[in-house]
Phi, psi and omega in degrees: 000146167318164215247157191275147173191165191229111166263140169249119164292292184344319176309298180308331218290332197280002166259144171313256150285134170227140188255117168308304178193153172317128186037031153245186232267149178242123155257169221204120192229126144272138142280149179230132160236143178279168083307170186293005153248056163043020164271150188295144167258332195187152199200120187199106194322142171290139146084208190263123146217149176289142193310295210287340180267359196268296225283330175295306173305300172306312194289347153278307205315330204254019165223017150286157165239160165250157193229119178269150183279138174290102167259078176067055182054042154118159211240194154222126192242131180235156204207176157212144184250148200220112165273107193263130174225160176250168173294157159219119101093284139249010182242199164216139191261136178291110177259010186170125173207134192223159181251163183151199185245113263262148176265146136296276157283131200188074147309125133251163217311145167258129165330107191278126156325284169304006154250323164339295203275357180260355184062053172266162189164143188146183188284131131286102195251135193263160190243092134300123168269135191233156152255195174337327199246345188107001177255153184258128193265024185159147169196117177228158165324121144279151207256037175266048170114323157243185199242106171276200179286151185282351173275027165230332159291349198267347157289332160288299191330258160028271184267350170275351171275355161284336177328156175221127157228160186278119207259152178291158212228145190230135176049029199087351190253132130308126194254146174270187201195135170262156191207103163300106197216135187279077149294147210262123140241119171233188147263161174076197196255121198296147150244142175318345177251014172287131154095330213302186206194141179262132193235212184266183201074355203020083159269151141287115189224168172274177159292018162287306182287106207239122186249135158292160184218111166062039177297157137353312161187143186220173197291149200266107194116344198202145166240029112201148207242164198067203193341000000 
């Protein structure tokens, strides 16, 4: 048998950066606050980012707008945004950028033995319920037409009610957020195209891509872009 091994996008999400593979895609974490028009007031990498990559990335993030949820005609949103990017050539191209609420805490899941040795495998993308305090209060499949075995949702099921995330705050309050989020179980080694996954509208996203539902404030047009 292949040698077994579990990519968790989930695992990952709580670093600053994460490198996927030598010259393959890098996530990326801001923290961000708006104003009630939705322009960045302050903008500051989670974690470890290489200087040359923060200072490029500020320098968009902060000639993006944003459409903060509406409150009694417009709110001030602190938020952290997550960048997926590839390298281009001296620069770097954005493959995905979404808003929400930050993880913390993220055991990951365990591999059931008994699908491990039947070669069950695929993407699971789980329906987080999280509130106010960051916990997650419910996590069940979302469904946008197929399905994996159930001794592997029910090991993401699992191991996502232990999850801790940090929640985005609207005027100062915490608020709570449902988060669409993929784990991956395969044997062997991901491709780029493993795992990849239908979210709504059935879009197409990678196993990068972790979407808030009804975020806080989100990028103004899309509610994420690329890949």
């Amino acid at each position: 048998m292949n040698r077994i091994a579990i990519a968790v996008t989930a695992a990952l999400l709580g670093s600053a950066t994460f490198h996927v593979s030598a010259g393959g895609p890098e996530v990326h974490t801001f923290a961000v606050s708006l104003d009630t028009d939705g322009r960045v007031t302050t903008l500051r990498p989670e974690g470890e980012m290489p200087a040359r990559t923060a200072r490029e990335l500020d320098a968009r993030v902060r000639s993006w707008l944003f459409q903060p949820i509406d409150d009694n005609g417009g709110a001030r949103v602190e938020t952290w945004l997550r960048i997926t990017t590839r390298a281009e050539g001296d620069g770097l191209h954005v493959e995905s950028a979404t808003t929400g609420p930050l993880p913390r805490t993220m055991p990951l899941p365990r591999y059931p033995r008994a699908a491990a040795m039947r070669g069950d495998s695929g993407v699971v993308v789980l329906r987080l319920d999280v509130d106010a305090n960051g916990v997650v209060t419910g996590a069940t499949p979302y469904d946008p037409g197929t399905r994996t075995s159930r001794a592997l949702e029910q090991a993401a099921r699992d191991a996502a009610l232990a999850w801790r995330f940090q929640p985005e705050r609207v005027n100062g309050r915490p608020v709570a957020s449902t988060v669409l989020l993929p784990m991956c179980f395969l044997t062997g080694e991901p491709t780029p195209l493993t795992c990849s996954w239908n979210g709504p509208g059935s879009q197409r996203y990678s196993r990068h891509t972790v979407l808030t539902l009804e975020p806080a404030a989100r990028l103004t047009g899309e509610l994420a872009y690329g890949d």
